[in-house]
N, C-alpha and C positions, 0 to 999 in steps of 0.2 A: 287554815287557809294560807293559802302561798304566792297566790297573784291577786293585782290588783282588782283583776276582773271578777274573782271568787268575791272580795272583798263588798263590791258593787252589788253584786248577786244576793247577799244579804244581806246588805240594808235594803234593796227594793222589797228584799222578802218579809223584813221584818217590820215596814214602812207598811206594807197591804195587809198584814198579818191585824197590825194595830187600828187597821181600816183607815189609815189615810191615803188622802189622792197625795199627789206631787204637789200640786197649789197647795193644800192644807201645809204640808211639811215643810215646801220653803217660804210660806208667809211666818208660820211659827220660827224657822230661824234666820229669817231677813234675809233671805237668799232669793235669787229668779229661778222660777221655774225651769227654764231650761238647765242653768248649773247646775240643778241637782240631777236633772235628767240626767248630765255628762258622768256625774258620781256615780248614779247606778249603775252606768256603762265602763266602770271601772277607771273611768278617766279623771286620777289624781295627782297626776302630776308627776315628776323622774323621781322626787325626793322617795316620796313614797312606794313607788316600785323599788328602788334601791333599797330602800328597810327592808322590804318583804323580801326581796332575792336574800340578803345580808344574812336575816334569822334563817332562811332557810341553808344557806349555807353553813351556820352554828349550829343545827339542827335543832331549831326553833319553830313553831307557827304563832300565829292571829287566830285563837279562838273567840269567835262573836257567840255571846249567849244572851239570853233575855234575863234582864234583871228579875227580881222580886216582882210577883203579881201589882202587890203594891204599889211599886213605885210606877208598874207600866199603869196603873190604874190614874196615879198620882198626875203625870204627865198627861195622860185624854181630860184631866178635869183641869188641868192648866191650859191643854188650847183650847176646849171649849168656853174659858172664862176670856182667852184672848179673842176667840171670834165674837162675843160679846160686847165687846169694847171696840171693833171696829165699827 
């Protein structure tokens, strides 16, 4: 991937993928709902568009993949212990 917006695009994907809402995601990393909204809409900020323009002018990308079954498994049993404890 090469823009931020690609960027956005897959975490929302891999966010519903993993069957979380937006609340679920940013309670589990302490963020508001709407901020993460802005993330999946690609909106992170100039730092990060500058990287992504950067590598792709080295002729680099940002490959996003999903880890080990595992560990994605790993993580739904860590928020559903954290929605627990709320």
């Amino acid at each position: 991937m090469t823009t931020a917006r690609e960027l956005g695009e897959a975490v929302k994907h891999f966010r519903t993928s993993a069957g979380m809402t937006q609340v679920d995601a940013a309670d589990a990393l302490g963020v508001g709902q709407p901020y993460l909204s802005s993330l999946e809409a690609g909106k992170f900020g100039r730092a990060l568009t500058h990287v992504l323009r950067l590598l792709g002018l080295v002729g680099c990308e940002v490959i996003v993949r999903p880890r080990t079954p595992l560990r994605a498994a790993e993580n739904a049993i860590d928020l559903n212990h954290r929605r627990a404890l709320a």
